[in-house]
C-alpha positions as MATLAB code, in Angstrom:
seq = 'XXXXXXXXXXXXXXXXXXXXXXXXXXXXXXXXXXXXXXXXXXXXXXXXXXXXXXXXXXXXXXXXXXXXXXXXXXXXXXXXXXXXXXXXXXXXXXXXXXXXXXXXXXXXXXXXXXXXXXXXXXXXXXXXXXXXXXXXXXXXXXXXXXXXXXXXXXXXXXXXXXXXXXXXXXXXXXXXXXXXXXXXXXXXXXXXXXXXXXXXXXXXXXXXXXXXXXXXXXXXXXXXXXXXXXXXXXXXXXXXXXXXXXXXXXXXXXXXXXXXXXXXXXXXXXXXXXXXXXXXXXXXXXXXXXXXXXXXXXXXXXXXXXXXXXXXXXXXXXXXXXXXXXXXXXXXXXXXXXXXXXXXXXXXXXXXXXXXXXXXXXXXXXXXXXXXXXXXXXXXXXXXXXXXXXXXXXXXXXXXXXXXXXXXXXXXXXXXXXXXXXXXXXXXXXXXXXXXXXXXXXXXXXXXXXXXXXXXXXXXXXXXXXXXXXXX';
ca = [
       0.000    0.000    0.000;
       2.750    2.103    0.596;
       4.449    1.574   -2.010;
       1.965    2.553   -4.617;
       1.176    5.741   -2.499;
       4.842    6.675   -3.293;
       4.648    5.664   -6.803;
       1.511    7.739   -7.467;
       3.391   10.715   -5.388;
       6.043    9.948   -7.987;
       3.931   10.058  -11.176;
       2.130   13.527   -9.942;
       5.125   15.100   -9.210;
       7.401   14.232  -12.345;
       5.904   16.782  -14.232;
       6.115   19.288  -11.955;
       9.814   18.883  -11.428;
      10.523   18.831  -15.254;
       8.996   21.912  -15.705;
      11.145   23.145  -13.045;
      13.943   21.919  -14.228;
      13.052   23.350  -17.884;
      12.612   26.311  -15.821;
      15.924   26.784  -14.811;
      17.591   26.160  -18.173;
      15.549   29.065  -19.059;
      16.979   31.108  -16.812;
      20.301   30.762  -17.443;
      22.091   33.364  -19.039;
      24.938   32.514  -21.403;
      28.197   33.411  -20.230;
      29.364   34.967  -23.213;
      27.998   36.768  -26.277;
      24.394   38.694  -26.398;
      22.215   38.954  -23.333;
      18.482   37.506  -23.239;
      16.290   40.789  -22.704;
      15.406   42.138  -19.546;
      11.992   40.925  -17.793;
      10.622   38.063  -15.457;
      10.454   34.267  -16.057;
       7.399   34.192  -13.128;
       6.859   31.025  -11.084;
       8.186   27.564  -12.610;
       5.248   25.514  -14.362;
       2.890   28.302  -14.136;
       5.533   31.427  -15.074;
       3.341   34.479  -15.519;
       0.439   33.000  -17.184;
      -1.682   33.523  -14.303;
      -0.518   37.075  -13.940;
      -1.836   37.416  -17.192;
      -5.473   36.032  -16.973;
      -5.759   38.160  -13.845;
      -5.637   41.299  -15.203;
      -6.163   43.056  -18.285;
      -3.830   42.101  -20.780;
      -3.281   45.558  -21.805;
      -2.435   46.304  -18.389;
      -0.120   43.257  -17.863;
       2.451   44.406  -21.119;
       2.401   47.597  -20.735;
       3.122   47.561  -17.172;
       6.438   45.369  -18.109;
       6.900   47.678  -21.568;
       7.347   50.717  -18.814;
       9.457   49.160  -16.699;
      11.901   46.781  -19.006;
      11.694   49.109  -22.570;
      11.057   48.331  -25.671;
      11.731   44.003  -25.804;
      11.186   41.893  -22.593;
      10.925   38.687  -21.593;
       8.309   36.803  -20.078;
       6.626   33.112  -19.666;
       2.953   32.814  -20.482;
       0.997   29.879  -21.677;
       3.993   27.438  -20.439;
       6.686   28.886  -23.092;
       9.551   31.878  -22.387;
       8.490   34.058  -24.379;
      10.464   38.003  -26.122;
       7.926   40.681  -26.549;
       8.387   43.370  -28.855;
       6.848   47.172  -28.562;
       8.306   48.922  -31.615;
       7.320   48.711  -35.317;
      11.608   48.514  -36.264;
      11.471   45.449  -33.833;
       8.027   43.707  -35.026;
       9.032   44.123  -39.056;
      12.017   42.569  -38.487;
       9.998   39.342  -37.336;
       7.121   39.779  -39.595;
       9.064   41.052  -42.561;
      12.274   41.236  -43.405;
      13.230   38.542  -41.259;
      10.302   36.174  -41.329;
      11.697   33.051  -42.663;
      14.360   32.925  -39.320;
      10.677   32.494  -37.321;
       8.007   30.363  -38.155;
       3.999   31.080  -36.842;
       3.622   29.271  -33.270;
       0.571   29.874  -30.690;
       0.054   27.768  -27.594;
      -1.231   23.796  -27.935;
      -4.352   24.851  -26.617;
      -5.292   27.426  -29.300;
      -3.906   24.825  -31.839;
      -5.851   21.718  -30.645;
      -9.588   23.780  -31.212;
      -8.808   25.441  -34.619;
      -7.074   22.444  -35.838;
      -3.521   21.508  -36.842;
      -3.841   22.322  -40.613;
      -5.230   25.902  -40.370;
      -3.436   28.319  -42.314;
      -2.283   30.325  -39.570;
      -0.345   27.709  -37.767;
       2.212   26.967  -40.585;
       4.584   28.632  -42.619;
       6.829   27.625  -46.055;
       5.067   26.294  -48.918;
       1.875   24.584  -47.080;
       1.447   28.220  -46.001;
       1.880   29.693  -49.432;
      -0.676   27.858  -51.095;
      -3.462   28.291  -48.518;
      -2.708   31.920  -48.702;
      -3.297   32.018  -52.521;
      -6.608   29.958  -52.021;
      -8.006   32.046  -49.059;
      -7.016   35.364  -50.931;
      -8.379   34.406  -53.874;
     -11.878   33.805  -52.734;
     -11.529   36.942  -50.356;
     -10.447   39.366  -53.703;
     -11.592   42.751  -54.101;
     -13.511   41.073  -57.565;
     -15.074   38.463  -55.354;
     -15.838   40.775  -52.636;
     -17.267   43.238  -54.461;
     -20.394   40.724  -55.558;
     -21.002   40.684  -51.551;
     -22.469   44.002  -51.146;
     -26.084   43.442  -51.812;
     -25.531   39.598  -49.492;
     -24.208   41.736  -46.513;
     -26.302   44.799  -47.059;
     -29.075   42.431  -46.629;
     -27.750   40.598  -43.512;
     -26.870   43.831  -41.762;
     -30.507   45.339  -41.987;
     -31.865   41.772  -41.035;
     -29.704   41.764  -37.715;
     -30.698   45.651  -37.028;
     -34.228   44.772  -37.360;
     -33.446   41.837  -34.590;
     -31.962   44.436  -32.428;
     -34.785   46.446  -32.166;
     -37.323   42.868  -31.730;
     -37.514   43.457  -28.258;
     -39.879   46.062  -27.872;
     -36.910   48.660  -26.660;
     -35.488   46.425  -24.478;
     -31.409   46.285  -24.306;
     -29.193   43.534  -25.801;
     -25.843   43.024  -26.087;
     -24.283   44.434  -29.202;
     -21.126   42.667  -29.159;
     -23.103   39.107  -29.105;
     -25.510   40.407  -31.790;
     -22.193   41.712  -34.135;
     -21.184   38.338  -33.901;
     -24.343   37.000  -35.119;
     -23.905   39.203  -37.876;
     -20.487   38.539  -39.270;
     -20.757   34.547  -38.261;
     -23.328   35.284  -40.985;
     -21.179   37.270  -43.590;
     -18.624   34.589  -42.834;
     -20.556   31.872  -44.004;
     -21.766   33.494  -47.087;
     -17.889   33.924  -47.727;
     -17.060   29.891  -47.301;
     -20.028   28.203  -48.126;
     -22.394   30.415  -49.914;
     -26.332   29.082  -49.449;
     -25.592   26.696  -46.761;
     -28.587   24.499  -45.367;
     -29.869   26.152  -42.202;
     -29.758   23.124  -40.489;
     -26.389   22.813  -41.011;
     -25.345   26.222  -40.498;
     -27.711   26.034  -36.916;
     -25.541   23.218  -35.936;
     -22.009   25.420  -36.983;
     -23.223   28.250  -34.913;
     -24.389   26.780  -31.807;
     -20.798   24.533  -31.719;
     -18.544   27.347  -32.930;
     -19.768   29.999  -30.362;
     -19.513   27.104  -27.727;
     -15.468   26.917  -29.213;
     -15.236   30.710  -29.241;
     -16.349   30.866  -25.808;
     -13.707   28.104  -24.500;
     -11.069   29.638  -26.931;
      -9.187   32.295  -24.215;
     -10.135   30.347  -20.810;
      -7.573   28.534  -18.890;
      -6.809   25.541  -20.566;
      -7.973   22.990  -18.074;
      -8.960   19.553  -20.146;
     -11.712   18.575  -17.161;
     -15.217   18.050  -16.966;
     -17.519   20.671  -16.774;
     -14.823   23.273  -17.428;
     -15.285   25.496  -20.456;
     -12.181   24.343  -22.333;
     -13.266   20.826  -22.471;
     -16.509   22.002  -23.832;
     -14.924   23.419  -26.682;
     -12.938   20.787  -26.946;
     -16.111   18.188  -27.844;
     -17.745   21.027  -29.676;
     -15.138   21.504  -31.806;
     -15.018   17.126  -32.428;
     -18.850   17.935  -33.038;
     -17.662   20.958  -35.818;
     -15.404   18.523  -37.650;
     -17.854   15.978  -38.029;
     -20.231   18.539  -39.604;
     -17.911   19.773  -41.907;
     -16.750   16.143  -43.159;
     -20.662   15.574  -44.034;
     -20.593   19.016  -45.775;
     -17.527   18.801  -48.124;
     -18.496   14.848  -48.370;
     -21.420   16.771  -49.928;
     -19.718   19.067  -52.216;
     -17.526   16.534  -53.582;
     -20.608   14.141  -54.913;
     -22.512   17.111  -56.459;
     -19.202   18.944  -57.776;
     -20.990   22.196  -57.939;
     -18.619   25.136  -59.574;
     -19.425   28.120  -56.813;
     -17.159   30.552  -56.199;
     -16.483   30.926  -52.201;
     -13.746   29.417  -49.829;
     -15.377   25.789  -49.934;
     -15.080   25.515  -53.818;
     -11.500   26.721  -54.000;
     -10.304   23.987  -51.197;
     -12.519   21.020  -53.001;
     -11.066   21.905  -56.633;
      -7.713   22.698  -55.082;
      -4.845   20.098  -56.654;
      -1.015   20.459  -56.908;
      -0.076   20.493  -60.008;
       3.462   18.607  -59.450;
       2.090   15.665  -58.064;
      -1.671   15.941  -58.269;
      -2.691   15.737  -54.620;
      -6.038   17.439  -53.267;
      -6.610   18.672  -49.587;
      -7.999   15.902  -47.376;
     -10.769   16.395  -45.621;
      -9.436   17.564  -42.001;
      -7.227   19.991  -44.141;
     -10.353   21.228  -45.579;
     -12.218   21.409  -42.309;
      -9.171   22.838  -40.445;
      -8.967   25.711  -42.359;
     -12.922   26.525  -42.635;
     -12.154   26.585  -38.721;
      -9.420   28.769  -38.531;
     -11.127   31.097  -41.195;
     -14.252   31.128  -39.497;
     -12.748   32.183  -36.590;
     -11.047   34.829  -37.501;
     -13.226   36.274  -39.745;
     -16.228   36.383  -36.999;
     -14.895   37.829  -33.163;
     -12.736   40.196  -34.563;
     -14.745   41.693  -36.744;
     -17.362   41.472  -34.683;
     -15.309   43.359  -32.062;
     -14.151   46.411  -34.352;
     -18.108   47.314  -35.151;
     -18.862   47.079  -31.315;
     -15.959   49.558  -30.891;
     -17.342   51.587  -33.684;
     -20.944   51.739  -32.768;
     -19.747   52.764  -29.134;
     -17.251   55.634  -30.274;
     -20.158   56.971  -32.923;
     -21.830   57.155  -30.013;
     -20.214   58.760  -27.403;
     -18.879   61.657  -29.902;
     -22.179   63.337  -31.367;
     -20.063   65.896  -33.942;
     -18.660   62.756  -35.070;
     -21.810   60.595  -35.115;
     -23.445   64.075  -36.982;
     -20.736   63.776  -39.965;
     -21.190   60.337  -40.709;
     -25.058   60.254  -41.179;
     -24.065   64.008  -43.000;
     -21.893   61.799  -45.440;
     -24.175   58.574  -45.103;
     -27.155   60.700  -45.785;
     -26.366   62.199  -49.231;
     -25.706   58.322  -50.220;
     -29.012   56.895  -49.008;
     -30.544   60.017  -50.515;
     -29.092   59.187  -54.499;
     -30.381   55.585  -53.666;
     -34.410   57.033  -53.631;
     -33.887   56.806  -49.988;
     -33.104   53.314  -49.310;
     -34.879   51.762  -51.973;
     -31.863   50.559  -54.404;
     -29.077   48.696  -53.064;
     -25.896   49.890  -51.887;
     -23.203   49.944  -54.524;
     -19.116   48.557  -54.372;
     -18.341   52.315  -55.830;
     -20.493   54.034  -52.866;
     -18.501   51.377  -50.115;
     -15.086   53.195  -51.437;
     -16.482   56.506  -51.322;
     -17.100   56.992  -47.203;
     -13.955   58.871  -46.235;
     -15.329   60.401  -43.166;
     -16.930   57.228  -42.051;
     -13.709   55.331  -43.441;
     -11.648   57.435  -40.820;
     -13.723   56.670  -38.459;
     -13.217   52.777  -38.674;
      -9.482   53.187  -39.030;
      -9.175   55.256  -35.676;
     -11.925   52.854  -33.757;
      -9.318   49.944  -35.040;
      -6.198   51.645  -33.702;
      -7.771   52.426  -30.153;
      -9.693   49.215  -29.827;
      -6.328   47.272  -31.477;
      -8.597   43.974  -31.785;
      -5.168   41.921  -32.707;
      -3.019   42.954  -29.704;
      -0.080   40.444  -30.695;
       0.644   37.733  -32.579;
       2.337   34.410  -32.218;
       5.670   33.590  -34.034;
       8.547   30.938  -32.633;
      12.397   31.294  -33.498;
      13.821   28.282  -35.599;
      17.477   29.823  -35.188;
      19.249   31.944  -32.251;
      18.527   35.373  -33.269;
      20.749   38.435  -32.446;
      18.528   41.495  -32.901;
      20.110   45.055  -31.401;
      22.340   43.082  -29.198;
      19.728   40.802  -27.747;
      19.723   36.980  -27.871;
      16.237   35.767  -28.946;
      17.002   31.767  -28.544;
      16.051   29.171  -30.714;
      12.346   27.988  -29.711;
      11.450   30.877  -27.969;
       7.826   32.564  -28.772;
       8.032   36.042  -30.002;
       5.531   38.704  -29.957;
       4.979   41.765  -31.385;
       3.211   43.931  -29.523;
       0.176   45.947  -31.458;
      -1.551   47.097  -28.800;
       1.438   49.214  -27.415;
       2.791   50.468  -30.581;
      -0.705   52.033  -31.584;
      -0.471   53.628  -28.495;
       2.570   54.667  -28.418;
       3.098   59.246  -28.115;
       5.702   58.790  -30.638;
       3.498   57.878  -33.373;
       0.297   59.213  -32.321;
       0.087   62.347  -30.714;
      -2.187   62.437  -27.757;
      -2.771   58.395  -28.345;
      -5.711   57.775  -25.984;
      -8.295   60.429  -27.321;
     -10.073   59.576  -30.754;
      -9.170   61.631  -33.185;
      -9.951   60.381  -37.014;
      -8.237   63.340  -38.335;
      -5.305   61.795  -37.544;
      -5.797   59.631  -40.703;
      -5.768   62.788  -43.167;
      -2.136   61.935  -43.849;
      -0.296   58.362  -43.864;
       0.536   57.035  -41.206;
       4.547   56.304  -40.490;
       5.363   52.876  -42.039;
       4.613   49.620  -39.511;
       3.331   52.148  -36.972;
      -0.593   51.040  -37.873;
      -0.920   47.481  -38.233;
      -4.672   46.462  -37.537;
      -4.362   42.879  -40.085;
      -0.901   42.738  -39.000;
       1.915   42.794  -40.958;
       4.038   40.469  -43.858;
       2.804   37.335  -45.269;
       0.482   36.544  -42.566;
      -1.214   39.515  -42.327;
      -4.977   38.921  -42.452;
      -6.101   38.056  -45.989;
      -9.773   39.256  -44.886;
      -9.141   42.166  -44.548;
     -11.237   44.012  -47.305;
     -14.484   42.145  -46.138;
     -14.306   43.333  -42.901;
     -14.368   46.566  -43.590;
     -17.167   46.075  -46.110;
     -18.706   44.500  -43.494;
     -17.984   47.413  -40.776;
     -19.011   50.935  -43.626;
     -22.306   48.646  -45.158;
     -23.651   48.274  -41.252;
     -22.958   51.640  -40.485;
     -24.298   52.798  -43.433;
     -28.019   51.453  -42.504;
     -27.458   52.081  -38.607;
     -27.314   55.883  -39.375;
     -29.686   56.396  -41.381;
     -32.614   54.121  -40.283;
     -32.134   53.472  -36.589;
     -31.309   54.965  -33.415;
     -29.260   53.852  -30.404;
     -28.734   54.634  -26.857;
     -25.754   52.825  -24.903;
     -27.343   51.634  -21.574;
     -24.462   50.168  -19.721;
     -20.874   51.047  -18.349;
     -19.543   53.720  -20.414;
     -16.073   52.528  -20.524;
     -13.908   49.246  -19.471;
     -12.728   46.409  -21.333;
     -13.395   42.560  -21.197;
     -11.702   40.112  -23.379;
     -13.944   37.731  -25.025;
     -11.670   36.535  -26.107;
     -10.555   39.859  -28.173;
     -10.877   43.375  -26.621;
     -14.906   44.267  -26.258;
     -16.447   47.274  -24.152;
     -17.496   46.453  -20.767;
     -20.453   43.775  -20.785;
     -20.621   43.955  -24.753;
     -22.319   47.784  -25.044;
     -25.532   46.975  -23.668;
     -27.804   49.191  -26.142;
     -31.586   50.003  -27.062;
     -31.988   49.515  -30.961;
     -34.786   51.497  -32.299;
     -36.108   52.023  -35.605;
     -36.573   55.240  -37.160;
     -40.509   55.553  -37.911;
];
């Protein structure tokens, strides 16, 4: 009996003392040659992850930014990690040094977007996913969108305003809205029975997606965990489908399905397929959803502002007989005011705070050792707010975007070859909903004015409670 208490003591502990050991190796400085950067390692096992998921994140780096400078060192998510906080610093990962780092985010993220989405690998795998999720995501294919998510933004105002004046969350109803747009994007008409089933498993992902990752019952990790077995299963009957009508649409799904090398002739399996529908889906719905939350709140709090855009917004639903044609591509690219607007909402709110790369090679950059295998982050967040680049960074200010911006300064899709290839759809998506929210509906913001919550990007406090009403 006593010997397999010891032996279990044994078993629970060996990890723990690994990681400390790890620990310690991570620690150590090398004797010669370039320093690691400045910063704190936290506790072994856990380093500063908990730190992290205490607080707000914005909080948490900049804190350490203040006190360490522009690159530190840290350990979150159980891997020693280099932050960077200036645009010289994050080009020379994302850029002109890319191929010396290679895209890494935690196991956790990895295991409920799948292995095979796009934003997980680099090299040629990466190269040829790019071209296919570009190519359905053109400015020619987005352009034939307008009148599909003119449609789906006056359908999800008119939900808003269902409840007889009652309040409801705007975030959660944005994401209803672009989970919509996204699945016009990838599928096209999709089933409603299938898409039901895609919604009510991916928001039960999204919701696991930032929590600690704790693989136990009842926890909300390990929820997203079988919803996300539940998502793949879907999507295998869907492109199982596809393949056995071999319908010729043009959208995401159609480009993977007729997707074949032409070397050696190979097509993308089917967890490729459905890996990458993920990952898309993903990142095509919460932050998007969390830039026009941002927007509708800063429209609101500044009335000159909110006055210009329905000025501008105005004179376009006027030339369409007052609402009664459809919105046009040419009218999307002719909102400057409103345009500014997004662009400043998108540098406050900075939606993508950092991203996740991992160095293949020890890198020397400005005298600091970045070792092999260490995670590397460039820091968005901070260098959109940095005095430097934006003068007087916390007040909103869209006049700021009269003249260009100083290069890698403003990176809201990030920056190189995995910058987001969505990009011009979301901010279809963002000037088509405002377009109809100004000049049909009105709002009032009923909850905390200000405060962030991370869910699991950057949203106002408690998702901008609102009233929705409709203009009579």
């Amino acid at each position: 009996m006593e010997e397999s208490v010891m032996l279990l003591t044994i078993l629970l502990l060996l990890p723990v003392i690994l990681s400390c050991l790890s620990w310690r190796n991570q620690m150590k400085r090398p004797h010669n040659g370039p320093k690691l950067p400045p910063g704190s390692m936290g506790w072994p096992f856990f380093g500063e992850t908990l730190k992290l998921y205490s607080q707000n994140p914005s909080i948490f780096f900049g804190t350490r930014h203040q006190r360490y400078g522009d690159i530190f060192k840290t350990n979150i998510h159980g891997s020693p990690c280099v932050m960077l906080t200036c645009p010289e610093a994050a080009r020379f990962v994302l850029v002109t040094e890319a191929h010396r780092f290679k895209p890494s985010y935690p196991q956790s993220k990895e295991r409920l977007i799948g292995p095979w989405a796009i934003f997980f690998h680099g090299g040629e795998f990466h190269t040829r996913m790019r071209k296919l999720v570009q190519g359905s995501l053109s400015l020619d294919a987005v352009r034939t969108m307008v009148p599909l998510i003119e449609a789906v933004a006056v359908n999800t105002l008119e939900s808003c305003c269902s409840g007889g004046g009652l309040a409801v969350n705007t975030f959660h109803e944005m994401k209803k809205f672009t989970f919509e747009v996204a699945v016009l994007s990838i599928f096209g008409k999709l089933e409603s029975g299938y898409k039901d089933k895609l919604k009510d498993n991916f928001f039960t992902l999204d919701r696991g997606y930032n929590c600690f990752p704790i693989n136990l019952p009842g926890t909300a990790y390990r929820r997203a965990l079988l919803a996300r077995r539940r998502l793949g299963k879907i999507l295998r009957e869907i492109v199982s489908e596809k393949r056995e009508k071999r319908l010729t649409e043009k959208n995401l799904l159609s480009s993977l399905l007729n997707y074949h090398d032409h070397q050696d002739g190979q097509i993308l399996t089917d967890d490729q397929i459905a890996d990458n529908i993920i990952g898309v889906l993903f990142a095509a719905q919460d932050t998007t959803a969390s830039a026009l939350t941002w927007v509708i709140k800063y429209i609101h709090d500044y009335p000159l502002l909110r006055d210009a855009i329905r000025e501008e917004q105005k004179t376009i639903y006027e030339s369409n007989d007052g609402g009664n044609r459809p919105l046009t591509w040419a009218q999307t690219r002719n909102m400057p005011y409103t345009y500014k607007v997004v662009m400043e909402s998108l540098r406050m709110a900075s939606i993508i705070s950092y991203t996740y790369r991992e160095a293949v090679e020890d890198v020397i950059y400005n005298g600091v050792l970045i070792p092999k295998g260490w995670k590397v982050l460039p820091l968005f967040r901070i260098i959109h707010h940095n005095p430097n680049f934006f003068i007087d960074p916390e007040k909103f200010n869209p006049s700021r975007f009269e003249v260009a911006q100083k290069p890698n300064t403003f990176v809201p899709f990030g920056n190189g070859v995995h910058s987001c290839p969505g990009n011009e759809v979301a901010k279809l998506e963002i000037l088509v909903f405002i377009h109809h929210l100004v000049n049909k509906f009105r709002w009032e913001v009923v909850g905390p004015k200000n405060g962030v919550e991370y869910d699991p990007f950057p949203v106002p406090k408690k998702g901008l409670p609102a009233k929705f009403l409709k203009d009579s």
